[in-house]
matplotlib code that plots the C-alpha trace (Angstrom):
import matplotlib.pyplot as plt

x = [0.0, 1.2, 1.0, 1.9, 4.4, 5.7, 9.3, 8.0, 5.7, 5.6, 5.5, 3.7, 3.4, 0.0, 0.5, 0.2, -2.5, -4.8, -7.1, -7.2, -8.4, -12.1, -13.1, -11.8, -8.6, -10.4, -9.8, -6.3, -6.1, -7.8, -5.1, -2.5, 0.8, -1.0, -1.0, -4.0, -3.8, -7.2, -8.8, -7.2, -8.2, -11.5, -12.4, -12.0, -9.4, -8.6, -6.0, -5.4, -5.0, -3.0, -0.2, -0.9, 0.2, 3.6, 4.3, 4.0, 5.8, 8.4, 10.0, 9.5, 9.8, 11.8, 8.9, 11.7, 14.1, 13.7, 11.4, 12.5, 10.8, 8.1, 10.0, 8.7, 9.9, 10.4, 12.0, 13.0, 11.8, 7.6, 8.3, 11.1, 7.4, 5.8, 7.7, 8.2, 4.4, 4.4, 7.0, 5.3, 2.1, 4.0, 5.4, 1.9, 0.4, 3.5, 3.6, -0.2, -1.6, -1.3, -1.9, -4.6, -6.2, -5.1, -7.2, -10.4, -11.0, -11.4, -14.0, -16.0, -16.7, -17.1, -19.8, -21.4, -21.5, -22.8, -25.5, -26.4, -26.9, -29.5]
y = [0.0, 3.5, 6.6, 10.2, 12.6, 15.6, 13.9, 11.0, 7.7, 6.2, 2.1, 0.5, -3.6, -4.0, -8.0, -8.8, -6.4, -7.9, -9.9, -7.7, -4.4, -3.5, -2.9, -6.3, -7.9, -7.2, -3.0, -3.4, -6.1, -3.6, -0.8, -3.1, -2.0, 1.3, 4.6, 4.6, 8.0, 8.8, 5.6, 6.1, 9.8, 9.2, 6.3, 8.8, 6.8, 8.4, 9.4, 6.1, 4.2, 7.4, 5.5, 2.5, 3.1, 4.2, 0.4, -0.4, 1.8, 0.4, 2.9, 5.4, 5.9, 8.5, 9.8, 12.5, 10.2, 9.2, 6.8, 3.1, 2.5, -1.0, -4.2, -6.4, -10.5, -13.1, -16.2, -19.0, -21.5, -20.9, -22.0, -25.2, -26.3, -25.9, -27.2, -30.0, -30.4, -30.7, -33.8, -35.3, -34.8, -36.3, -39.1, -40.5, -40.4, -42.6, -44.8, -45.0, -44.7, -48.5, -50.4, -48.4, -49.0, -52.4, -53.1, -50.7, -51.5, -55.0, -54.1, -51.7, -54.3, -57.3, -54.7, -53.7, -57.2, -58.5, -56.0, -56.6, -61.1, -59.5]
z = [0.0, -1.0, 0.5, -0.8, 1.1, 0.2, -0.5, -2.3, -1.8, 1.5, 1.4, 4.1, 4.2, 6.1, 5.3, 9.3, 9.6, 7.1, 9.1, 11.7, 9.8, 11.0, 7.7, 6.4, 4.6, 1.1, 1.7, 2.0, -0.7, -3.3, -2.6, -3.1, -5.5, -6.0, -4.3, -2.1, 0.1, -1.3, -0.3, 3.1, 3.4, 2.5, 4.9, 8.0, 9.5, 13.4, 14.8, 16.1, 12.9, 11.5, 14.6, 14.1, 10.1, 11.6, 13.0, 9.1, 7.0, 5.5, 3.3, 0.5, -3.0, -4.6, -7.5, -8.4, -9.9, -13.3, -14.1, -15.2, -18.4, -18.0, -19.8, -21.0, -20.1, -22.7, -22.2, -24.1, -21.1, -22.6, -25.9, -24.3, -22.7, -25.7, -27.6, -25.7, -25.2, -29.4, -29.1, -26.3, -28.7, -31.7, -29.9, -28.6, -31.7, -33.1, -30.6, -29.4, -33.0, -34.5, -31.3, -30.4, -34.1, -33.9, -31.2, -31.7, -35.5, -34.6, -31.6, -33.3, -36.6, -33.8, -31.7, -35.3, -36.1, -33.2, -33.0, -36.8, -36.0, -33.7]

ax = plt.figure().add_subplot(projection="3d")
ax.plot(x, y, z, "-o")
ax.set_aspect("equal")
plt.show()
């Protein structure tokens, strides 16, 4: 949960606090990763909770510094998976494919067979 100060954004980490907050866990879940002053302002919080926030700030963020552009992640492992989910694929259909035709082909004309002496 984020905070605004006049230097930067102060951190807290309410994670011990969550099932104890009177107005449930789900409130603090919702301002999660996100600056929630507003959210906090507006709930009327009391002077109490104001020092009871203290107990969980953890640091702040410098907003003046430049601002690390978003990147985005690829890796090579996603496609390893998928590709070895394909070979995987591939291999059952080689190895499955003639026994398993083997043995249905002969059931299904002994079934339709049977059910045509009827």
């Amino acid at each position: 949960m984020n905070s605004r100060t006049s230097d930067g954004t102060e951190v807290y980490d309410v994670t011990k606090y969550l099932d104890d907050h009177p107005g449930g866990d789900d409130v603090l879940l919702s301002a999660t990763g996100r600056d929630s002053t507003e959210d906090f302002e507006d709930a009327g919080h009391s002077s109490d909770a104001r020092k009871l926030m203290e107990e969980f700030f953890i640091g702040e963020i410098d907003t003046d510094s430049t601002a690390i552009p978003e990147l985005e992640i690829f890796t090579k492992d996603h496609q390893k998976s998928s590709d070895l989910a394909n070979k995987f694929l591939n291999k059952a259909v080689q190895y499955w494919a003639f026994p398993a035709a083997a043995i249905g082909i002969p059931i299904v004309v002994a079934a339709l067979l049977y059910s045509h002496k009827r």
